[in-house]
MARSEDO-240499 format. One record per residue (C-alpha): x, y, z. Coordinates in steps of 0.25 Angstrom, whole numbers. Example, Ala and Ser with C-alpha at 12.3 -4.5 7.8 and 13.67 -1.06 7.14 Angstrom:
REM residues 2
      c1      c2      c3
      49     -18      31
      55      -4      29
END
This chain:
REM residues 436
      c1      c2      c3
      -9     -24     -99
     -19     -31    -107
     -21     -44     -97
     -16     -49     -83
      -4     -56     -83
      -6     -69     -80
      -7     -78     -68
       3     -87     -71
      13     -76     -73
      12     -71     -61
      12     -83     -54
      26     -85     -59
      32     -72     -57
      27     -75     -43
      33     -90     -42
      45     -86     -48
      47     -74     -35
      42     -84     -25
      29     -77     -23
      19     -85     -18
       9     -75     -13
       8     -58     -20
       2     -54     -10
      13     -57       0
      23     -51      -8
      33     -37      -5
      30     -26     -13
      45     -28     -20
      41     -41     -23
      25     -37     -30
      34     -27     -38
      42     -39     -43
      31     -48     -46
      24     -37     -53
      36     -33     -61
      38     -46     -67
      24     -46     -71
      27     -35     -77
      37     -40     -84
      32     -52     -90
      18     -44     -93
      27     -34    -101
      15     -24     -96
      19     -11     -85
      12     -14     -73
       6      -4     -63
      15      -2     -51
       8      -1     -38
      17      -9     -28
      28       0     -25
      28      13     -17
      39      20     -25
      38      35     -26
      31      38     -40
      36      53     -41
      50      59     -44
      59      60     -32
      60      73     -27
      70      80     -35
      74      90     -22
      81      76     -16
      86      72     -29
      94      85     -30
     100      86     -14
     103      71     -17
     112      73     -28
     118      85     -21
     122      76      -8
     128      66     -20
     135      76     -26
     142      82     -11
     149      69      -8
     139      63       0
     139      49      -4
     153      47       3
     147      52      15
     139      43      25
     127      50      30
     123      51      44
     115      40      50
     106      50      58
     104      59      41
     109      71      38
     105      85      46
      99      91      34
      90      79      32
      87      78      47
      85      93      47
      74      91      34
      67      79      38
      65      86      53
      60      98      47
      51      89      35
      44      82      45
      39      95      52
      35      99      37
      26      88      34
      23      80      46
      24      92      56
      33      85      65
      47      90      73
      57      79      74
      71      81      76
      81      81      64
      87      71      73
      78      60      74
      76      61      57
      83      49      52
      87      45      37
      84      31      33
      85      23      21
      71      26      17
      59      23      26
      61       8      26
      74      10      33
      68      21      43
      56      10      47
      64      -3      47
      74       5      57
      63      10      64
      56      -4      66
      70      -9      72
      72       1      82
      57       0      87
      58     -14      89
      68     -14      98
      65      -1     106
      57      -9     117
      60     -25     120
      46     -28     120
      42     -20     109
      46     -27      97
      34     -27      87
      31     -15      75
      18     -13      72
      13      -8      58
       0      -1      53
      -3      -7      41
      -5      -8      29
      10      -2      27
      23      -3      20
      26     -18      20
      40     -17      21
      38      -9      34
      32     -23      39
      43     -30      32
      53     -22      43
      51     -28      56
      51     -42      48
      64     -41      44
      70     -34      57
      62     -48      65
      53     -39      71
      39     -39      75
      29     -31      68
      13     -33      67
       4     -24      60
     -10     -22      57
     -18     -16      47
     -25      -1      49
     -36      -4      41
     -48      -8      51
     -40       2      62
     -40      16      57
     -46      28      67
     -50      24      82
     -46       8      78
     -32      11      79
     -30      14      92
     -34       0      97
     -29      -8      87
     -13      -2      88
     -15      -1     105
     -17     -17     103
      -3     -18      97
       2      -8     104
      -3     -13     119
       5     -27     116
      18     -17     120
      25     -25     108
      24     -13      97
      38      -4      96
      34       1      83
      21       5      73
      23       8      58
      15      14      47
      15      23      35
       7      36      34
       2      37      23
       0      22      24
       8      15      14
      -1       8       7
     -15      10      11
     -12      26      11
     -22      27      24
     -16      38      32
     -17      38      47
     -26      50      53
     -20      58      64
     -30      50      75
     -23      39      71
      -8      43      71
     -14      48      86
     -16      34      89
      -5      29      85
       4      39      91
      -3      38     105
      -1      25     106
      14      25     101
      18      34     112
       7      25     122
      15      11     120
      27      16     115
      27      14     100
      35      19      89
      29      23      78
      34      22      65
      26      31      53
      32      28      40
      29      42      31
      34      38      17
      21      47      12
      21      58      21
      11      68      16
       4      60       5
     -10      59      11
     -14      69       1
     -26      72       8
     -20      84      13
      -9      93       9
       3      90      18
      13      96       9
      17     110      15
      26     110      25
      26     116      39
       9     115      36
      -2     106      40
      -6      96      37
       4      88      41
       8      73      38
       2      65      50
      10      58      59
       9      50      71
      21      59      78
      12      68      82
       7      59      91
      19      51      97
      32      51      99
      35      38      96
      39      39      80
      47      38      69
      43      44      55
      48      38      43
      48      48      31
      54      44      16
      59      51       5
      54      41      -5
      40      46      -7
      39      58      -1
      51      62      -9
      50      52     -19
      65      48     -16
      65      33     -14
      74      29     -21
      85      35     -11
      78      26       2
      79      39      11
      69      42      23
      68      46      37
      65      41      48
      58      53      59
      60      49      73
      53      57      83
      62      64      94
      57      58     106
      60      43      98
      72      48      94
      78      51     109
      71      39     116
      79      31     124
      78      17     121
      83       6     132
      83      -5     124
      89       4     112
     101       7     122
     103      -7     126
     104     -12     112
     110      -3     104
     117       6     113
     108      19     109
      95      21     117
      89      32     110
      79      28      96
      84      37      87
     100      35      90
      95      21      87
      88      23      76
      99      29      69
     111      24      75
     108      10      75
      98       6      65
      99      16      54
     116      17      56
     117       0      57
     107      -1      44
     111       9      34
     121      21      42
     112      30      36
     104      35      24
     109      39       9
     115      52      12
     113      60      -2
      98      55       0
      95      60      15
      99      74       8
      89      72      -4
      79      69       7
      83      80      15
      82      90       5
      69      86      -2
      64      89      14
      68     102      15
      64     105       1
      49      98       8
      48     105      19
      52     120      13
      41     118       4
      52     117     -10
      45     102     -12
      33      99     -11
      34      83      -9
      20      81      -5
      14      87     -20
      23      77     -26
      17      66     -19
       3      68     -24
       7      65     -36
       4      51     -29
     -10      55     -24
     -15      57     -38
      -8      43     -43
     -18      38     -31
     -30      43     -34
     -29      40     -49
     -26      26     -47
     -35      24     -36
     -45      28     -46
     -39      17     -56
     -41       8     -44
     -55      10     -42
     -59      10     -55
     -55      -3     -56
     -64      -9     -44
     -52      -9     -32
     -54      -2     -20
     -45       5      -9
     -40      -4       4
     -38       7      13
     -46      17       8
     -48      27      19
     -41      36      30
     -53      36      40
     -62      43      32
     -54      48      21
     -50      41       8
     -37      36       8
     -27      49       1
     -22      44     -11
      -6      44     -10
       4      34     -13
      -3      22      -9
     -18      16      -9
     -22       1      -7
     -35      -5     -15
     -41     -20     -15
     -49     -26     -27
     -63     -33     -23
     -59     -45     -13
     -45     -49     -20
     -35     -55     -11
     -21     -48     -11
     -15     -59     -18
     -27     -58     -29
     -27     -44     -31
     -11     -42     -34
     -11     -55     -43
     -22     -49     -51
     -15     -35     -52
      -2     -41     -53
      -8     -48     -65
     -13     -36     -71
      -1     -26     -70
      -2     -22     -55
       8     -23     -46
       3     -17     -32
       6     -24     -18
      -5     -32      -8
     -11     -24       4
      -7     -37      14
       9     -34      11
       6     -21      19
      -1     -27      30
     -13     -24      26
     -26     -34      27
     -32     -29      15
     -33     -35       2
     -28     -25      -9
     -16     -19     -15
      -6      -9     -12
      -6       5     -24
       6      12     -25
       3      23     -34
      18      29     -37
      20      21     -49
       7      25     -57
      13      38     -64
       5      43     -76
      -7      38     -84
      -1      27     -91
       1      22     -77
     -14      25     -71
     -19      16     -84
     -12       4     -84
     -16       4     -69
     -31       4     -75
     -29      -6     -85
     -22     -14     -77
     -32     -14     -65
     -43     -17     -77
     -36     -29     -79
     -37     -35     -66
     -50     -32     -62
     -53     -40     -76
     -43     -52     -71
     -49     -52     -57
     -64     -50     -61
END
């Protein structure tokens, strides 16, 4: 790209998609926006916006799914509550890698992590009359906040930024204290600010879960990708951190779509903790006939909304965990691929006068993984993805995340080889020459 698109183009492609404001757009509607620059640029643009998985899928999955294909399978209807060998491996993988024990029998299939959340948001909500609010740790995945929204359910959520360490405690007791709060939800790794919470801190959480009777809800889409430590033999420490250790009151939400890199095929789990799973509910019992949160879980919610999960797909999943956990794939090596794609492009970044957002974990720089966030000077939101935008950048604003921090979003899955790594370059060249 030798020269920013111009303004008025923009300003058209965003009248003609009824876009009065970037900044306060969705992530699929930034992709759009961006791809018909693209198109009417004729120039390839760098591709930060969407958290797609950036390395083959994991031939192990492929293979098991095929042979499920080839058995008869897609005649069969799978069981609601998942096959016994995925239960079996998942029970058995989460002891692996997270180095906790849960019963195969409160390990759940859903269609992707997005159905394992929104099904969990709906049955927390109506647990307790007068709890009916989810909380949210952000900044985080914005269709995670989009959930509740859609369900008509009440949700709040506050940034983490200013209350990391010993400001935690006092800021999540004065939500929790208004007895309002069924559920709290974040991601660990944090999607997108890729800050990941320190043990003291899940300990806070935990504590006051089981104090005021919350559920937690801790999405793991990118188990074991805090590259700072090796967490990628099994059975062996250190261990993926975890607020389970220090409450009963969970449910886990782990995906094959990165860790495996199997999106495409919208396959997860949802890990609920033993004690969860047998508690009796009254207010379960009365509406639905079935007191226990588990029973619920899978035999109202999931069987009402989908009867189930792809069935070839839970044994490509199932099969690329046991392959995990007996040390025949080493998933965690693979993903680091994404850690170098960070670092590299982080460089690119600060090169070119930008600066990281969330740029610590207490004392530590942030790990580089999947996901980084960095502002430019004192641009708005709205300034910042309109320059880029201009200049063959498609990323996402911080503020869809529930962030109150000016800057942008960085997937780095998309950037793949050096051609890649050089148009990002040129391209930030670009705008800091429009903006200067």
């Amino acid at each position: 790209m030798d020269k920013p698109v111009s303004k008025q183009v923009l300003d058209g492609i965003l009248q003609e998609m009824g876009i009065e404001d970037i900044s306060r757009t969705t992530i699929r509607q930034c992709s759009l926006v961006g791809s018909a620059m693209e198109e009417k640029s004729g120039e390839k643009f760098c591709h930060l916006e969407f958290g797609v998985p950036g390395i083959p899928a994991c031939p192990i999955g492929i293979e098991a799914q095929k042979k499920a294909l080839d058995s008869g399978i897609p005649s069969v209807y799978p069981s609601v509550q998942g096959i016994p060998e995925l239960k079996k491996n998942a029970s058995r993988f989460v002891k692996a890698f997270i180095n906790i024990d849960i019963d195969p029998k409160g390990i759940v299939p859903t269609v992707g992590s997005m159905q394992g959340s929104m099904t969990s948001i709906l049955e927390c909500s109506q647990l307790h009359p007068e709890k009916d609010t989810i909380l949210y740790i952000c900044p985080g995945f914005s269709a995670h906040g989009r959930q509740p929204d859609i369900l008509g359910i009440k949700n709040i959520f506050f940034d983490i930024y200013e209350f990391r360490a010993e400001k935690l405690r006092p800021k999540l007791e004065s939500y929790f204290k208004q007895g309002n709060i069924a559920a709290i939800l974040y991601s660990n790794p944090n999607n997108p600010a890729w800050i990941c919470l320190t043990e003291e801190e899940l300990e806070t959480i935990g504590s006051l879960a089981t104090e005021y009777d919350v559920i937690v809800l801790e999405d793991m889409a990118y188990l074991c990708m805090d590259f700072r430590k090796d967490m990628s033999v099994p059975f062996q420490p250190p261990f993926q951190s975890t607020v389970a250790r220090y409450t009963d009151n969970y449910v886990i939400l782990l995906s094959a779509s990165k860790i495996f890199s199997y999106a495409g095929e919208r396959i997860a789990i949802a890990c609920i903790s033993d004690k969860l799973y047998q508690r009796e509910y009254p207010a379960l019992k009365e509406k639905w006939g079935i007191a226990r949160f588990g029973d619920n879980f899978i035999l109202n919610y999931l069987y009402v909304n989908t009867s189930g999960a792809s069935h070839s797909a839970q044994y490509a999943f199932s099969a690329m965990m046991e392959a995990a956990v007996e040390g025949r794939y080493n998933f965690v090596k693979e993903l680091r691929n994404y850690g170098f794609r960070a670092h590299r492009s982080r460089e690119i970044f600060d090169a070119n006068g930008f600066h990281l957002v969330y740029d610590k974990d207490m004392e530590q720089t942030i790990s580089d993984g999947f996901f980084y966030t960095v502002e430019y000077k004192s641009l708005s939101n709205k300034e910042l993805l309109e320059g880029l935008l201009r200049c063959g950048i498609i990323a996402i604003p911080l503020n869809t995340t529930g962030s109150g921090q000016c800057g942008i979003r960085v997937c780095v899955s998309r950037l793949l080889d050096d051609d890649d790594f050089e148009r990002l370059d040129r391209n930030l060249k670009l705008f800091v020459k429009l903006v200067s």
